[in-house]
C-alpha positions as CSV (number, residue, x, y, z in Angstrom):
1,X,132.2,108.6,137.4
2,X,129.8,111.3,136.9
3,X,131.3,113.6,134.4
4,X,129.4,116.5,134.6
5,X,130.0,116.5,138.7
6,X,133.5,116.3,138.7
7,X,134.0,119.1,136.4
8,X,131.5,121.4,138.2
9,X,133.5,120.4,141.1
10,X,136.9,121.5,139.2
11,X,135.1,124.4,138.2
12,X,134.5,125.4,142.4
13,X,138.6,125.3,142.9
14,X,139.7,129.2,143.2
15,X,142.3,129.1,140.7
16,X,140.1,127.2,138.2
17,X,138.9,130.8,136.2
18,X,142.9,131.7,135.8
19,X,144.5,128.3,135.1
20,X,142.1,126.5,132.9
21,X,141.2,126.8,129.3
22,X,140.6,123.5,128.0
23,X,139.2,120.1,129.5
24,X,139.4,117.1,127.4
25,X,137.6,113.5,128.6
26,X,138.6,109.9,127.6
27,X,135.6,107.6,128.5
28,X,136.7,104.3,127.6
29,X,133.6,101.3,127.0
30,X,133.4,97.7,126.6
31,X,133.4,97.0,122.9
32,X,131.1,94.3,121.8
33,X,133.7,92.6,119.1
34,X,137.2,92.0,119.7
35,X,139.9,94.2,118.0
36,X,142.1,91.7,117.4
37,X,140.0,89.5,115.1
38,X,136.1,91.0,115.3
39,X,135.0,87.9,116.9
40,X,131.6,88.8,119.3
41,X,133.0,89.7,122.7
42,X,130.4,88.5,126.1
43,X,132.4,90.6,128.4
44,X,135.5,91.6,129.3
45,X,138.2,91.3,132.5
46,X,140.2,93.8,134.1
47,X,142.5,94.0,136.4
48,X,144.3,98.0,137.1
49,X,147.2,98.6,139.0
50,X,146.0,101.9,140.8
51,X,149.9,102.5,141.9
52,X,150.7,102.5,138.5
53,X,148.3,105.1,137.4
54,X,149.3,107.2,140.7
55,X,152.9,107.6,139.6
56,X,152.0,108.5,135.6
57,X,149.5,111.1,137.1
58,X,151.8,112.2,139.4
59,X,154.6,112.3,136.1
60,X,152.1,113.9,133.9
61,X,150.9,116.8,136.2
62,X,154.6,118.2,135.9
63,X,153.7,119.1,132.0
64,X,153.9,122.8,131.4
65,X,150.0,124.1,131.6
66,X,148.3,121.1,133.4
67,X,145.9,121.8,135.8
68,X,145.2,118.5,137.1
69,X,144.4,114.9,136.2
70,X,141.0,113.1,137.4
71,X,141.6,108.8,136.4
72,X,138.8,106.5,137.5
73,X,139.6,102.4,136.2
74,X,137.7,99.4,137.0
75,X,139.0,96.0,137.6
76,X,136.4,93.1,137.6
77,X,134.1,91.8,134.8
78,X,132.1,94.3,132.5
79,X,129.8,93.9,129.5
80,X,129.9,95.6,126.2
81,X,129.0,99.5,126.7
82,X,129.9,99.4,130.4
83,X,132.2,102.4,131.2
84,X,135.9,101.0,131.9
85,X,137.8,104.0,131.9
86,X,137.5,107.7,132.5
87,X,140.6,110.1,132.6
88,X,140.2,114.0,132.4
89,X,142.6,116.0,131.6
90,X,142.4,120.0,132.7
91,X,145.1,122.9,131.6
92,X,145.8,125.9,130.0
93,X,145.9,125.5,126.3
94,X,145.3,122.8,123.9
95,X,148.8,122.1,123.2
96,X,149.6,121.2,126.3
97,X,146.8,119.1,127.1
98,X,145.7,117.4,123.9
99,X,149.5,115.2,124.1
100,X,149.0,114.7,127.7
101,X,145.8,112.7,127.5
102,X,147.0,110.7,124.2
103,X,150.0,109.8,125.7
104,X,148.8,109.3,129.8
105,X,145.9,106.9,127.8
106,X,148.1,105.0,126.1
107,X,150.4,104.7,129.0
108,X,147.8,103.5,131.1
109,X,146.6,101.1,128.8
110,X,149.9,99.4,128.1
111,X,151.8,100.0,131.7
112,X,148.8,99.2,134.0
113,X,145.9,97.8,132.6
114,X,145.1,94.0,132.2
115,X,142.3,92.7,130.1
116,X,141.0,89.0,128.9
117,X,137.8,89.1,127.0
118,X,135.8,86.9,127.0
119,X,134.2,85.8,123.6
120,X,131.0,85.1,123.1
């Protein structure tokens, strides 16, 4: 995902000026050592369940001030510092949006994200 493009193209919408007074990004990478032990980690698999993420965007739109929800997740095999997970979160004041991406990350990552690294 280019970043920088999909919020110039948020910032395009009409309503964008008179809904929106916060965007907050989660850009989630490969790490290069595992946090369950801090063993060297060669790469890492994924496998996303897209349905998944539909329905807790869908959930998470209904908050009081969101504007919308962008969430881009690869499955397949990445190496340390490849981009695994982008979610942007746009609304009206910080809190109502600063939950909504802690929570909608965390959901994602436990509800529809599978992962197997692969040490090194």
């Amino acid at each position: 995902m280019d970043i920088s493009a999909t919020i110039a193209n948020l910032k395009k919408r009409h309503d964008f000026n008179d809904k929106v007074g916060m965007i907050l990004i989660h850009n989630g990478t490969v790490r290069s050592w595992s946090r369950h032990d801090g063993r060297q980690v060669a790469a890492l698999e994924t496998t996303i369940d897209h349905g998944k993420i539909a329905r807790l965007r869908q959930e998470y739109l209904e908050r009081p001030g969101i504007y919308e929800i962008i969430v881009e997740a690869s499955s397949g095999r990445f190496s340390p510092g490849d981009d695994l997970l982008f979610i942007i979160v746009a609304g009206d004041i910080r809190e109502n949006i600063k939950p909504v991406l802690a929570e909608l990350l965390d959901r994602i990552k436990a509800e529809a994200v599978t992962k197997k690294e692969i040490l090194a």
